[in-house]
N, C-alpha and C positions, 0 to 999 in steps of 0.2 A: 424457157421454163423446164426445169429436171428434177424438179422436188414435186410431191404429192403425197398427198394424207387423203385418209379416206371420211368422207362424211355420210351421216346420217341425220334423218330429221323426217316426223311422220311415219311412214309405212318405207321409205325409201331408206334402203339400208347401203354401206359400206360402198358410194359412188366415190370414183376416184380421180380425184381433184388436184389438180396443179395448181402450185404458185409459184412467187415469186420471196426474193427475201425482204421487199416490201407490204405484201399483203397481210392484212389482220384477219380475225377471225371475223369480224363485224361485215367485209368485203365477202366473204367466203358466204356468211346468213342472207343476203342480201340479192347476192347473185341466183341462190337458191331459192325466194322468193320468203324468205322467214324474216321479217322486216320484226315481227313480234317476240323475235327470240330473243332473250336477255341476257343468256349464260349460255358455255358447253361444257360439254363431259369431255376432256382430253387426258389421255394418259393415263388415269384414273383419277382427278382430278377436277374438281369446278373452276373453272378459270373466267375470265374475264373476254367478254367480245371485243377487248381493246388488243389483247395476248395477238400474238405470232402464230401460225398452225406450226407445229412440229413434222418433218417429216416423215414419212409415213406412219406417223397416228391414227388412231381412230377418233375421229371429232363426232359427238353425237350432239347438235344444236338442241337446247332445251325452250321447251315456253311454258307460262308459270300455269295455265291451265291443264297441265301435263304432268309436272314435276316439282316434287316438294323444293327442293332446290331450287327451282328458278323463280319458284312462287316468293320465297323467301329473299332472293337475287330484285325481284320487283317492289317487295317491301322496304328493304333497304334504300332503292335509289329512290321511291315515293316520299320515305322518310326524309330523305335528304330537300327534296323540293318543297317538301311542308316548310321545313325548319327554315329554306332561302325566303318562303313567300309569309312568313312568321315574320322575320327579319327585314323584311323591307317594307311591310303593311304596317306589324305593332310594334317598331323598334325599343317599347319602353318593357314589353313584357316579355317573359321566359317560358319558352315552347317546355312542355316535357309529356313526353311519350308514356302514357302510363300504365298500361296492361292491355292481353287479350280476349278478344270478346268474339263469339262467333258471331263471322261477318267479316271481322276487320277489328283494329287497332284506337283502343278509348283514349285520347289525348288533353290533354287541357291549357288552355293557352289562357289565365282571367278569365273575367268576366267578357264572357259573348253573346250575341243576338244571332239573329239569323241572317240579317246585313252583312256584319263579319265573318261567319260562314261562307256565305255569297260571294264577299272579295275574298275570300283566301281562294274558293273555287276556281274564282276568274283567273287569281294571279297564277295558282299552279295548271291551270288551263294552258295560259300562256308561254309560260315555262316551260312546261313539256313539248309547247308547238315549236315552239323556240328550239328545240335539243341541242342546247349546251351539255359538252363533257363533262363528265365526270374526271378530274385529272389526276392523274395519281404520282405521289412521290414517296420517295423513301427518305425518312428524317432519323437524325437521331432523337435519343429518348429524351436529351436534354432540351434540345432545340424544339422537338413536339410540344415537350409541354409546358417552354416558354407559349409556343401560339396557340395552345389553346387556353391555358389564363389568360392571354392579351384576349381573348374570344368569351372569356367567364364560362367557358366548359370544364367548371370545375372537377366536377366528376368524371369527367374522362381522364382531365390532367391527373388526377390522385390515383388511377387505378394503374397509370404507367410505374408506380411504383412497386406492383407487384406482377409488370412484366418481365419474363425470362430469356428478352432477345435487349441485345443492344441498339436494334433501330427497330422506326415504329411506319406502317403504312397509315400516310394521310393524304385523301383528299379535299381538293378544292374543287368548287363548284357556284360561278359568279361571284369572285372575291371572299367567298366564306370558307373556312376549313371545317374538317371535319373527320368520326371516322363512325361506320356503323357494323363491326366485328364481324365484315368479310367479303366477299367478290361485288360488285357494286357493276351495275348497266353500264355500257359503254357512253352512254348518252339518256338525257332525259326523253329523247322523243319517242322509245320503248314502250314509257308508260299511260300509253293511253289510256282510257277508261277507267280511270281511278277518279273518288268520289271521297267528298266529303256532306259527312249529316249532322244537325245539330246533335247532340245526346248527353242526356240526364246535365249536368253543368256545363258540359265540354265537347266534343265535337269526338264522332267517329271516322276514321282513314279506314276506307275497304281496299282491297286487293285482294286479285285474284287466285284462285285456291285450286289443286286437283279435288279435292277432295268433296268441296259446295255442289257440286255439279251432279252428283247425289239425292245431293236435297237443296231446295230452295236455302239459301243463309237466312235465318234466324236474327231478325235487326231487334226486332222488342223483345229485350229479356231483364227485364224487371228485378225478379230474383236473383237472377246469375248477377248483375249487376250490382248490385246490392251487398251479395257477398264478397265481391269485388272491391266495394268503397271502404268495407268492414276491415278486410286483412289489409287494404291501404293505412288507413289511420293508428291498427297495428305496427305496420313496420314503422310508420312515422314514430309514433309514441316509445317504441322501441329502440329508434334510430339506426334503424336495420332497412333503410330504404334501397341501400345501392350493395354490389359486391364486396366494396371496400368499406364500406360497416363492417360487415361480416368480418373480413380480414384483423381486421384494426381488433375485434375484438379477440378473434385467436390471439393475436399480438402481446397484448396486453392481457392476458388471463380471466377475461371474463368472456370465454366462450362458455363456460361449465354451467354459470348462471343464467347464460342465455338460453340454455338449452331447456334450462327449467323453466323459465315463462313462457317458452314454445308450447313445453309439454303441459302446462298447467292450462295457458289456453284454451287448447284443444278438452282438456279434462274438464273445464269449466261450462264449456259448448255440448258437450256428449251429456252432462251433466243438465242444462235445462232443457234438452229435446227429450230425454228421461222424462223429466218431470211433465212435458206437454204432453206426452203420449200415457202417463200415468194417469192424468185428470181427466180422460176419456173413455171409461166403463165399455164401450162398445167397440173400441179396439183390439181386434183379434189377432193381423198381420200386417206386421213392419216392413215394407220393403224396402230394400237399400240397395241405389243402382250406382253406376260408373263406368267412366270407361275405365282400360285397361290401367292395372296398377295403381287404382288410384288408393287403396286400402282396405277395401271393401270388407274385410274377411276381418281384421283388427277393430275396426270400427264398431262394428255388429258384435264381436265379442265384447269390447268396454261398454257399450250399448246396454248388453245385457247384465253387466256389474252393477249399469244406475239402474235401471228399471228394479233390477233386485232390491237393490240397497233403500228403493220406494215401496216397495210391495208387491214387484210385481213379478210374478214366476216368469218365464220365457224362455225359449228351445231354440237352437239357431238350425237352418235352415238355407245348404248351400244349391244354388242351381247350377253351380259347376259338378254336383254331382248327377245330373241330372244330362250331362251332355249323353247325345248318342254314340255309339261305337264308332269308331272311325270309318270303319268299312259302310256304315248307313250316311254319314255325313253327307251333308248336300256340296253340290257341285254349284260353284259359280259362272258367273261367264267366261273365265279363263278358262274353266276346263279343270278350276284349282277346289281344291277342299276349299267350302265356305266357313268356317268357326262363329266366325260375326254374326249371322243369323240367327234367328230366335227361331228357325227350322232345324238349326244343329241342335235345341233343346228339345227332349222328348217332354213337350207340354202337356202330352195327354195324362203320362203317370204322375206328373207333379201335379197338374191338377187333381185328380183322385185322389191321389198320396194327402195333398191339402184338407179335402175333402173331408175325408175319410178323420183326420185328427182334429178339424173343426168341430165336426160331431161326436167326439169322445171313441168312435173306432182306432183299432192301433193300425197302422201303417209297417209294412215293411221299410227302411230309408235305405236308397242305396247310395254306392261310394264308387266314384271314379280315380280310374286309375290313368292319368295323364302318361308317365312314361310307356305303358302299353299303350294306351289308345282305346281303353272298352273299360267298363264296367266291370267289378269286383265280381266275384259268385255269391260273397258273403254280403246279406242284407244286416242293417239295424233294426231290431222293430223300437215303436215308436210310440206312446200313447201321451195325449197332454189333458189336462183340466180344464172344464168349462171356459175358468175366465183368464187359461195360461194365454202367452201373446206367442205368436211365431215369427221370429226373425228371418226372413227370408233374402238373403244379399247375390247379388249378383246381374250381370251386363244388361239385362233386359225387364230390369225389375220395375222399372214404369210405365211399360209396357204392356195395357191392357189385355191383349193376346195372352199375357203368360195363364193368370189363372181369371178367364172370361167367366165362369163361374162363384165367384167369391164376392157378395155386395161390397160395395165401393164405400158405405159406410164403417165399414170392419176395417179397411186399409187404412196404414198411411206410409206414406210415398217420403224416402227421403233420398235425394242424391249428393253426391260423395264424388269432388274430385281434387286435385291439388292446385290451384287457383292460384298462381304464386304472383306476387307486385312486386316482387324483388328484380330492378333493373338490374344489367353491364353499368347503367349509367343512364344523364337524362333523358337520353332518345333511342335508348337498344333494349332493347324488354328481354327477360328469359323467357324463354319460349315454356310454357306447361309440359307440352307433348314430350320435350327432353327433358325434362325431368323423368315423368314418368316411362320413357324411354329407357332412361337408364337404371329406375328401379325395377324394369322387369327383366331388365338384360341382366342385373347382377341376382335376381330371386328368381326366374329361369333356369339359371346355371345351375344354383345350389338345391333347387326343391326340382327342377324336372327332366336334368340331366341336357338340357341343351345347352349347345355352345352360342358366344354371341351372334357366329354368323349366321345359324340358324333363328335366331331372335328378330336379327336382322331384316333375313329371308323374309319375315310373314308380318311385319311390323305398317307395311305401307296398306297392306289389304286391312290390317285391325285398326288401322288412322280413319281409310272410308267404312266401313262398318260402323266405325262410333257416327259420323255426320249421317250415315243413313238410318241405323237403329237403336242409336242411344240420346245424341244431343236432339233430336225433333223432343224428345219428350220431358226435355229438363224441368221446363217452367210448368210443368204440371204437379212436380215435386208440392209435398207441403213445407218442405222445410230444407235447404242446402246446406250441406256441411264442406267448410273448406280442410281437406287432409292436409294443405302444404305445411313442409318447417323448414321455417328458414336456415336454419344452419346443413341442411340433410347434402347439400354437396358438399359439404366439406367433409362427409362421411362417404358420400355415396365414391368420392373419388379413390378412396381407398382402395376399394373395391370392383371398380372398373378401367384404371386405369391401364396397368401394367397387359391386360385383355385389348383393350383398344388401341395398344402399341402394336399389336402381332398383327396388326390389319397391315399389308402391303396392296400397291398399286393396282396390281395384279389382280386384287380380290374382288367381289361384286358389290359388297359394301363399304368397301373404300374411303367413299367421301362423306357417308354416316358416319364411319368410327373416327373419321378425322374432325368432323365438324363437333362430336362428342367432347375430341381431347382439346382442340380447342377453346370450347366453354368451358371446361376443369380446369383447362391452364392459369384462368384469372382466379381460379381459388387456391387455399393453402389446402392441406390435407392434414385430418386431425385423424390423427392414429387411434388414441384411449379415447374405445368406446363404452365406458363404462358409466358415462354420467350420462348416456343415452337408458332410459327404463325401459325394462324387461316388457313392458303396455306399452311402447311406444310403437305406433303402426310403423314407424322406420324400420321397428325391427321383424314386420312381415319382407319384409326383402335382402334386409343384413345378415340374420338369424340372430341368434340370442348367444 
């Protein structure tokens, strides 16, 4: 043996390891004592535990309780063993994968008991004990998607029509084909400890997360849920279920009108939470929370168009003005500026500031300046009306801590995030996070002078921040509002793409901006943004 690459895994960094031109990487995790590993980092690259080591590479072995990527590497081949133990328990019925939920993945297979839970548990129990490959070929695009209509994977077969390679990667896995849009376990016996729970009609897939480990995962969410079933029966009625809806309708010319029942939607939504918080005489302060990018700041402004348009004054009211200077900013346990923290907000002057204009006192308001990193010199002063409402939006607005002062009767609590049921197809979900991922990366750029890799940079610490001090308090909301619009990639791609080319191997975000251009590959790109409105919260991150 005269080839070696360098591995990492744990705290153990860049050990130098021979092989052979036999050896896989699965060999290499194995020997290393990483039996849990699902994916590595090679080259700059997520690859496959099935791949080759290169030599002298740096191989970093990934596990999903670690790494968003591997977590996602474990979803994929889970997915795959639901859909075999679907297929060989209810052969009459059709698996489909249908959005995310924290915790895990809401699915619906028919009508089920808890029985039927129980065997699917058993079967993919047995399955994973069993660790059958995952096998992978390369097809052309004709012959793919001859097999997967012989399979009735209609939706995948239609979406090969707006792929831009001439051969398609498919796996098999116990006589069934299949593909789930990217690196997939070497084997099922990886995925151990994965669960299935009944939930609301359909059954919930967990997998494991860097991120839950935070905070307990959130199984009862009632509300989140809820809004969930709503934007489903949306896309259904709209028939904007999958990517290639979407497509089809750029195609044929009614993207323009699609865009309008999006926008009207949401107009019509913003519109009766208006009116709920009108019929409320003792409502003083609206909070509107979210994670990152979710619209927060658009939202609260239409907000306050119905409330008007009903009688009701109101003053918005942002806590991102409210962050401390950078230089007081709290330290995490990296050693790294925390943002995420509702310690990075000076809650004491926002309280006051609150205070002070509940009681008809006027308030100085200040204004943050993000590309400096501190606070303005120039205040606003501020005064409101007995029975004016305060809009108050921002990351930590459910958040009892922000204003502990302010009766609980005077509030109401709404959160805000883009909640998307728009499948790849029946069993690949789009992930939320990339969405919003990629509206802060393209509204970043243009409103605070960073570049993506800087986006990049601080995007995994603001993933845990949300599971630590935002999703705990969702279901306490009064009322959930879903930001998504379904057509917003085939805009956002405009806008991000040409950016997420300049990513080379070399770089530290690498296999983000690749995983990015990946999910925009399966969309068209609609240039005229003009039948997007000037109120449209897309246009908090496109500009106007």
């Amino acid at each position: 043996m005269d080839k070696y690459c360098y591995v990492s895994f744990g705290a153990n960094e860049n050990i130098k390891t021979a092989f052979d031109d036999d050896t896989r990487l699965w060999q290499i995790a194995k020997n290393a004592n990483m039996d849990d590993a699902v994916c590595a980092l090679m080259g700059g690259r997520i690859v496959s535990l099935s791949d080759a080591p290169e030599e002298q590479a740096d191989v970093r072995l990934l596990l999903p309780t670690e790494h968003e990527h591997a977590s996602r590497v474990f979803m994929r081949g889970l997915s795959f063993v639901l859909y075999r133990a679907a297929r060989e328990l209810f052969a009459d019925r059709r698996l489909r994968v249908d959005y995310m939920l924290c915790g895990g993945i809401y699915c619906e297979l028919g009508k089920l008991d808890e029985g039927d839970v129980a065997a699917l548990q058993n079967k993919m129990d047995a399955l994973i004990e069993a660790d059958e490959d995952f096998e992978l070929s390369i097809k052309r695009v004709d012959e793919a998607k001859k097999i997967m209509l012989a399979e009735m994977l209609d939706a995948k077969a239609e979406l090969l029509a707006f792929r831009p390679f001439d051969y398609y990667r498919l796996y098999t896995y116990g006589g069934l084909h299949n593909y789930f849009h990217g690196v997939m376990p070497k084997s099922a016996g990886c995925l151990k400890g994965a669960h299935l729970y009944p939930y609301a009609d359909g059954l919930m897939l967990t997998y494991p997360t860097p991120y839950t480990m935070a905070h307990t995962p959130i199984m009862s969410q009632p509300k989140y849920a809820a809004v969930f079933r709503q934007a489903d029966r949306w896309a259904k009625e709209l028939s904007a279920s999958y990517v290639t809806d979407i497509n089809n309708m750029f195609r044929s010319g009614d993207i323009a009108d699609f865009i309008s029942v999006n926008e009207a939607l949401h107009e019509r939504t913003i519109a009766d939470i208006a009116h709920s918080i009108a019929a409320n005489d003792e409502l003083r302060v609206v909070l509107v929370a979210g994670p990152s990018s979710s619209g927060k700041t658009t939202f609260s402004s239409r907000l306050s168009v119905h409330l008007k348009a009903v009688g009701k004054r109101c003053t918005p009211v942002s806590i991102d003005d409210y962050y401390k200077d950078l230089i007081d900013q709290p330290i995490d346990e990296d050693g790294k500026r925390d943002f995420e923290t509702i310690e990075a907000i000076d809650t004491a002057k926002l309280g006051a500031d609150i205070g002070k204009l509940l009681a008809g006192a006027e308030a100085q308001m200040p204004r943050y300046d993000f590309i400096a990193g501190k606070r303005r010199e120039q205040t606003v002063p501020l005064r409101i009306e007995r029975k004016d409402v305060l809009i108050i939006e921002g990351l930590h607005g459910l958040n009892d801590a922000l204003l502990p002062g302010v009766n609980e009767q005077c509030k109401f609590k709404i959160f805000i995030s883009p909640l998307t049921t728009l499948n790849i197809d029946e069993h690949s979900v789009v992930m939320p996070e990339d969405l919003r991922l990629l509206r802060r990366l393209v509204r970043d750029k243009r409103t605070r002078g960073f570049s993506f890799a800087q986006t990049f940079a601080v995007w995994d610490n603001v993933r845990r921040g949300e599971y630590k001090y935002i999703l705990p308090y969702q279901e306490t909301a009064d009322v959930m509002f879903n930001s998504t619009l379904l057509y917003e990639p085939l805009i956002l791609k405009k806008h991000a793409y040409s950016e997420l080319r300049r990513f080379t191997p070399d770089m530290p975000n690498y296999p983000e901006a690749l995983g990015l251009l990946k999910f925009l590959n399966y969309f068209l790109s609609y240039g005229d943004e003009s039948a997007v409105p000037r109120s449209s919260i897309l246009r908090e991150f496109i500009g106007h």
